[in-house]
C-alpha positions in Angstrom: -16.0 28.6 -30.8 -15.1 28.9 -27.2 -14.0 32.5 -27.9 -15.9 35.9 -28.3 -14.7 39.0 -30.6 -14.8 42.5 -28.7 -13.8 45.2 -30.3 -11.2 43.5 -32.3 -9.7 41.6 -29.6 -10.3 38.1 -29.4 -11.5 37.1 -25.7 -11.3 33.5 -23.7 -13.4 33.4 -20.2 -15.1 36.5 -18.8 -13.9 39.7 -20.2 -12.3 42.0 -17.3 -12.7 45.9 -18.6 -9.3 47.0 -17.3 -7.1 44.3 -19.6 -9.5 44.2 -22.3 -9.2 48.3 -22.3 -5.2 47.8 -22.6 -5.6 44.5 -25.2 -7.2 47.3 -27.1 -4.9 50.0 -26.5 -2.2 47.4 -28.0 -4.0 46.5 -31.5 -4.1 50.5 -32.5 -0.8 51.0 -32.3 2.3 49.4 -34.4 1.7 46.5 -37.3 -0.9 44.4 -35.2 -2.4 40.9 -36.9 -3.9 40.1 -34.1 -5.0 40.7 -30.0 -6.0 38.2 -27.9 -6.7 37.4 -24.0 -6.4 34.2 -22.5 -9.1 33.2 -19.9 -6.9 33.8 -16.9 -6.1 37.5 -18.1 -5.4 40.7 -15.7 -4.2 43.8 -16.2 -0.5 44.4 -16.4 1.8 47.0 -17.3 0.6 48.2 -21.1 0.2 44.7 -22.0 -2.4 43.1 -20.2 -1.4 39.6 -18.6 -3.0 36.9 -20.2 -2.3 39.0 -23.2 -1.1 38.0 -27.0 -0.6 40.5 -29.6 0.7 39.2 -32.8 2.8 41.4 -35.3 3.9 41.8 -38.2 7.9 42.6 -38.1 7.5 44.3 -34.8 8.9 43.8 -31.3 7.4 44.7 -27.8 10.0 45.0 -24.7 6.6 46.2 -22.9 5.1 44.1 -24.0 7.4 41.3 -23.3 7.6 43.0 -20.0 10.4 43.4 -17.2 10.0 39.6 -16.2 11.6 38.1 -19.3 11.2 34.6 -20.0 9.2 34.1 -16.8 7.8 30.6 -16.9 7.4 27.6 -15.5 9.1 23.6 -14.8 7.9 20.7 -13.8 9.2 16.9 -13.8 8.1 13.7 -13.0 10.2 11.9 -10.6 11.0 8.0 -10.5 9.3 7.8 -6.6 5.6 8.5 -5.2 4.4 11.1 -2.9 3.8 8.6 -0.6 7.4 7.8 -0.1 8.1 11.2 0.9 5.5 12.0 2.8 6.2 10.4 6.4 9.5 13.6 6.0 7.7 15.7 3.7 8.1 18.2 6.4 11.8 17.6 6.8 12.1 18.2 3.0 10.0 21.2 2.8 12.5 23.0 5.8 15.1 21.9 3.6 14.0 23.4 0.6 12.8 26.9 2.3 16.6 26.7 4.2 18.5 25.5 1.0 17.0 26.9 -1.9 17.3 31.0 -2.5 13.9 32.7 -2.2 13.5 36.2 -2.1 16.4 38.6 -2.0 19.5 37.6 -1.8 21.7 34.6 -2.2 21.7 31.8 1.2 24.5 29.7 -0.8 27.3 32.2 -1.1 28.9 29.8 -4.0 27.5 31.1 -7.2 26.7 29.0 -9.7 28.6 28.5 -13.0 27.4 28.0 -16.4 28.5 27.9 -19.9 25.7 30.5 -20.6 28.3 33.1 -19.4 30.2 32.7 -22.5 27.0 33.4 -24.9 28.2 35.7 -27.9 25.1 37.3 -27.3 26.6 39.3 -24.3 27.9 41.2 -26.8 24.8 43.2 -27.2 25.6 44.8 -23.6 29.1 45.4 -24.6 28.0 47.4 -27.5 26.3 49.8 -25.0 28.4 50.0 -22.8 31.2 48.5 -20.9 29.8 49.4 -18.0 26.4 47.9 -19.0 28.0 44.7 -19.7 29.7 44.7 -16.9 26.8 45.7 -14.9 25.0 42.9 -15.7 26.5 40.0 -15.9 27.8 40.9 -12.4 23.8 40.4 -11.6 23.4 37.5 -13.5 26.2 35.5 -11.8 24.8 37.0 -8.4 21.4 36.1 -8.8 21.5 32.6 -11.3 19.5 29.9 -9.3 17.6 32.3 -7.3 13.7 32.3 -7.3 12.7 35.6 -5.8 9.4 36.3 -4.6 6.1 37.8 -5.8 4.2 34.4 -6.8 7.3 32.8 -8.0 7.4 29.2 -6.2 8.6 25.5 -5.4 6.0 22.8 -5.8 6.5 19.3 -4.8 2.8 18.0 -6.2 1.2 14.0 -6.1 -0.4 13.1 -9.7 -4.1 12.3 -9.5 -4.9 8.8 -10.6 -1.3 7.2 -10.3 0.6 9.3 -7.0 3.6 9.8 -8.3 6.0 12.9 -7.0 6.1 16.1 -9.1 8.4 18.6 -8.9 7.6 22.4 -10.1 9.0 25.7 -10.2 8.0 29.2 -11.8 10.1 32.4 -12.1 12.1 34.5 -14.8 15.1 36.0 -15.0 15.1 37.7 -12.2 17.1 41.4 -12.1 19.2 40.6 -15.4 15.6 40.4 -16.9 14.2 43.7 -15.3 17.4 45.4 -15.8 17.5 44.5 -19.6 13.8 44.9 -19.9 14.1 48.8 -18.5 17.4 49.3 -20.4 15.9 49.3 -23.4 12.6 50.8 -22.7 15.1 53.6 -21.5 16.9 53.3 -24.9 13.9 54.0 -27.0 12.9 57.0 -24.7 16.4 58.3 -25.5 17.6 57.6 -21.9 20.5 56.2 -20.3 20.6 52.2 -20.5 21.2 52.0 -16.7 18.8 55.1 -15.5 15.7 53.9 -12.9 13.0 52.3 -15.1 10.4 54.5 -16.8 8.0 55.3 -14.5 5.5 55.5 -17.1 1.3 54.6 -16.7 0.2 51.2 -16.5 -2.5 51.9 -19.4 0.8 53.5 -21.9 0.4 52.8 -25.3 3.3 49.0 -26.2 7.0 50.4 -26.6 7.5 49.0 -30.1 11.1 48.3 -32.0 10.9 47.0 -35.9 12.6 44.0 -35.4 14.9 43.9 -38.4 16.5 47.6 -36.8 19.2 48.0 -35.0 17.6 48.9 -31.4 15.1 46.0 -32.2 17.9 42.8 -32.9 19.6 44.0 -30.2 16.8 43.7 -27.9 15.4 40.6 -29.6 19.0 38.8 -29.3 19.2 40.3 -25.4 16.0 38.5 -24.7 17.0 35.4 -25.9 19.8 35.3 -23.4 17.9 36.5 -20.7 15.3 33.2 -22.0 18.5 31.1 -21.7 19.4 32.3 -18.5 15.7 31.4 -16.9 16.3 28.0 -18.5 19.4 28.1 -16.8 18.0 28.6 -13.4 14.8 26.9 -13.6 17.3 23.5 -14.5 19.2 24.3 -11.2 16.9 24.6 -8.9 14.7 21.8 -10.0 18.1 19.6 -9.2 18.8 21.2 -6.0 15.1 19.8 -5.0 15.9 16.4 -6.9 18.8 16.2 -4.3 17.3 17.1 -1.8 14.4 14.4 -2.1 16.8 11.8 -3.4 15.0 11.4 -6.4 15.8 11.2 -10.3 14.0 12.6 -13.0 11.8 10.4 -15.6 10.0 13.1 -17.7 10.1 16.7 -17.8 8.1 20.2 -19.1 9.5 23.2 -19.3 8.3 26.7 -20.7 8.3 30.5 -21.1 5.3 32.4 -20.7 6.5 35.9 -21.1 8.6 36.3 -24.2 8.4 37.3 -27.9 8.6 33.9 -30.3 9.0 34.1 -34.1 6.4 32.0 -35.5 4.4 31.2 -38.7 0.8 31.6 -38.6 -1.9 31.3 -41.9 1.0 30.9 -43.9 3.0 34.0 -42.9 5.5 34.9 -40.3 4.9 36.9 -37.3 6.4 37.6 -34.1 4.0 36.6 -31.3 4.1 38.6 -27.8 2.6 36.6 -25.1 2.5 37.9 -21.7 1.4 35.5 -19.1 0.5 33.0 -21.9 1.8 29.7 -22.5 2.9 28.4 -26.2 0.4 25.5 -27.2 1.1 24.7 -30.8 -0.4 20.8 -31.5 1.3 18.4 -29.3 3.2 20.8 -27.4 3.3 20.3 -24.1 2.9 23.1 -21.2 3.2 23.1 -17.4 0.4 25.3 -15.5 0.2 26.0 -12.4 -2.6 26.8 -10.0 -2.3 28.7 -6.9 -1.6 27.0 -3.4 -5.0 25.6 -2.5 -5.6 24.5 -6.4 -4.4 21.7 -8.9 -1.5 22.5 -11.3 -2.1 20.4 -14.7 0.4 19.2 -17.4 -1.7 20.2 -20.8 -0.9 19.4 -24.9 -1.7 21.6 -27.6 -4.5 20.8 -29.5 -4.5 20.3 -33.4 -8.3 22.3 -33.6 -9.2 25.6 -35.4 -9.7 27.0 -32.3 -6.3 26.6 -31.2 -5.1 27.9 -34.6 -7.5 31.4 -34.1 -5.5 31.8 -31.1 -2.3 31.7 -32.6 -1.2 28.5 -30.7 -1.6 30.4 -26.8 -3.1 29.6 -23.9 -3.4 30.1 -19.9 -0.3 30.4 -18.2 -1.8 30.2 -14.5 -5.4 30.6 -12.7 -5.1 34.4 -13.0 -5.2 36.7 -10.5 -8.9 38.5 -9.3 -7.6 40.7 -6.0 -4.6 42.8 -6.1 -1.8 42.3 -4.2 -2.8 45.4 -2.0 -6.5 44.3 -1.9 -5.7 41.0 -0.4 -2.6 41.4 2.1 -3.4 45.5 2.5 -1.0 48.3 2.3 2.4 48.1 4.1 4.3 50.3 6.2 7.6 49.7 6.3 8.8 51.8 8.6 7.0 50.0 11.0 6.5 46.5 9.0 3.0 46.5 9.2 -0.3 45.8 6.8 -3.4 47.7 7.0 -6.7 47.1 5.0 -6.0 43.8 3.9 -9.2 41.9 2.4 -7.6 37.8 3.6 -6.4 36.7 6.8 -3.2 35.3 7.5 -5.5 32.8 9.5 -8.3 32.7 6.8 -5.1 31.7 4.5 -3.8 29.1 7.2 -6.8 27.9 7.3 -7.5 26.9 3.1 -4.2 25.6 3.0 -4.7 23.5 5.9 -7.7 22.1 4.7 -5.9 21.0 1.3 -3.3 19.4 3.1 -0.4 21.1 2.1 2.5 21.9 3.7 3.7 25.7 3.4 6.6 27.6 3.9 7.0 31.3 3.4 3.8 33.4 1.2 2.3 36.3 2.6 -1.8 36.3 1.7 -1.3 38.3 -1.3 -0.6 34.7 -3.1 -3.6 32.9 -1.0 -5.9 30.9 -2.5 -8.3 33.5 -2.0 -6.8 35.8 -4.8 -6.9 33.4 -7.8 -9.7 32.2 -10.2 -10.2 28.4 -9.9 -7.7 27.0 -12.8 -9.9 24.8 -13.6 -12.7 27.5 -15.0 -9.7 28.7 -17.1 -8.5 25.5 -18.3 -12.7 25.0 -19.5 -12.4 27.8 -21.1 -9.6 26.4 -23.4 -10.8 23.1 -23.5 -10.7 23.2 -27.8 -7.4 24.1 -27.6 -5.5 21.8 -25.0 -5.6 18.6 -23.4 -5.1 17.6 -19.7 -2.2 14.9 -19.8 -1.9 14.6 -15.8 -3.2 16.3 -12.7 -1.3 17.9 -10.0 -2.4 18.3 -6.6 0.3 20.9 -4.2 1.5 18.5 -1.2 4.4 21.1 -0.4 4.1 24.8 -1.5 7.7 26.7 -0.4 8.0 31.1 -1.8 9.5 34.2 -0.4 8.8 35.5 3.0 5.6 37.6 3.3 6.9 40.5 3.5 10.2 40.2 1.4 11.6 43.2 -0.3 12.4 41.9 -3.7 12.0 44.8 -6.9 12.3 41.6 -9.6 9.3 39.9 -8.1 6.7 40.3 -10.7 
């Protein structure tokens, strides 16, 4: 086996203390079968990123975390990257000027969907009309946004045959972090719409049983806010489609933070995977690297290995410098960084050299800050299967120095 046991917690790639410390921290408390860490894991907030704790008839909205249903889409387009290539710049200013990155909508017409009719916004109403409200206000605002943090647009070329990939990767933007402190404010006894908790990074998983009250509604509340991520995932990826003039021939699309009811050994559990992507046999998952690094389409494999790790695997590179660490601390009275470990020239420079064409990023998403996916994907190599690789020809995020509180 690929995998090591420490502690309890069963460990792909190099153990980091700080997430295993938290993995930990989450199998003593509640009904746990189960703690795992992918190879690309970090800490997080309680739950450690790259993190998968499996329970028994329990629910996590820490663990889950305030991005919910943050993942990832990518599809295969009828042209090749080397039809686009001669205006590949043209397209990326289009996409950076079109598409809504950061805070803030640059299309003032919103965008309509069916999803606003859910019966599950009923959960909001039953705290509050206000609360509904509230947030479905946001969720109209913000549907077909992307935000910022290391949330992204992708245009990639397939090694091996050229064609022209399109990927994205973000959540549910505020509707997610607003439901996601909502009810970490319920469960403290606080008001649904009070600031979120400002509790310690290392805190011990929020926990709901799931067949309570508190618990369905927050498991039927994050299945709308997955819905809605589908939702805006599917838009954008059109707006790009449009924008290249291309159709789509085959696509992959998936949460990586989320709660998924699931049998395992014969018995059902609810599996919490932060920053981990489903990879039950034949499934397929879209991962993607950083800027300077290939992105891969991967398939479950049907293995013991994969079984031991309750069908989960890498959901990125994985970050190994802080955001802080690598851009430096801001001032924002003055709008400027201090103490940064990367370059915006060093940064330039790595991108440059892979021959991709950027718009937006500040360092704190360079190259620089991320493991090499392909050490993490080695690391699962029992468990999945590289179908196709990606390599970035057009990278387009938020500003550098957006102010955006859903980012991560």
């Amino acid at each position: 086996m690929a995998y090591q046991t420490i502690q309890g917690v069963r460990v792909w790639g190099t153990p980091q203390p700080d997430a295993l410390s938290q993995a930990k921290t989450c199998a003593e408390h509640g009904n746990v079968v189960q703690a795992l860490l992918m190879a690309d894991h970090h800490k997080g907030y309680s739950q450690p990123i790259g993190g998968v704790i499996v329970y028994d008839g329990q629910i996590s909205p820490s663990g889950v975390g305030y991005d919910i249903a943050c993942g990832n889409k990518a599809v295969r387009t009828n042209l090749y990257a080397a039809d686009i290539k001669p205006r590949l710049s043209a397209i990326m200013d289009r996409i950076a000027r079109d598409i809504s990155f950061g805070v803030g909508r640059i299309n003032s017409d919103k965008v309509d969907h069916d999803l606003f009719d859910d019966p599950d916004w009923t959960v909001y109403a039953a705290v509050g009309k206000d609360v509904h409200n509230k947030l479905k206000a946001l969720a109209r605002d913000q549907l077909g946004t992307v935000g910022s943090g290391n949330h992204f647009v992708d245009l990639f070329e397939e090694a091996g045959t050229g064609q022209l990939w399109i990927g994205n990767h973000f959540g549910s933007r505020g509707f997610g972090h607003k439901t996601a402190s909502g009810f970490l404010n319920l469960t403290a006894g606080r008001d649904f719409l009070a600031n979120a908790p400002g509790e310690s990074m290392d805190q011990p998983p929020v926990l709901l049983d799931l067949h309570s009250e508190l618990g369905d509604m927050y498991y039927r509340a994050m299945k709308l806010a997955g819905r809605y991520a589908y939702a805006g995932r599917d838009y954008v990826i059109e707006q790009v489609l449009s924008i290249i003039g291309a159709e789509c021939t085959f696509e992959v699309h998936n949460h990586h933070n989320f709660a998924w009811q699931e049998s395992h050994n014969g018995k059902d559990a609810i599996v919490v995977r932060k920053g981990a992507t489903p990879s039950a046999p034949g499934q397929l998952g879209f991962i993607g690297g950083s800027m300077g690094d290939i992105s891969v389409i991967v398939r479950g494999k049907n293995t013991a290995e994969n079984r031991d790790s309750f069908y989960s695997t890498v959901h990125g590179a994985g970050r190994i410098m802080s955001r802080t660490q690598a851009a430096g601390k801001m001032n924002w009275k003055t709008r400027t960084r201090s103490g940064g470990q990367i370059s915006m020239k060093q940064m330039t420079q790595a991108v440059r050299d892979f021959v991709v064409e950027l718009r937006g990023a500040g360092t704190d998403e360079s190259p620089f800050v991320y493991r090499k996916l392909q050490d993490v994907l080695d690391a699962h190599a029992e468990t999945i299967e590289v179908l196709h690789v990606l390599k970035p020809i057009g990278v387009c995020m938020a500003g550098a120095d957006e102010i955006d509180p859903y980012k991560d």
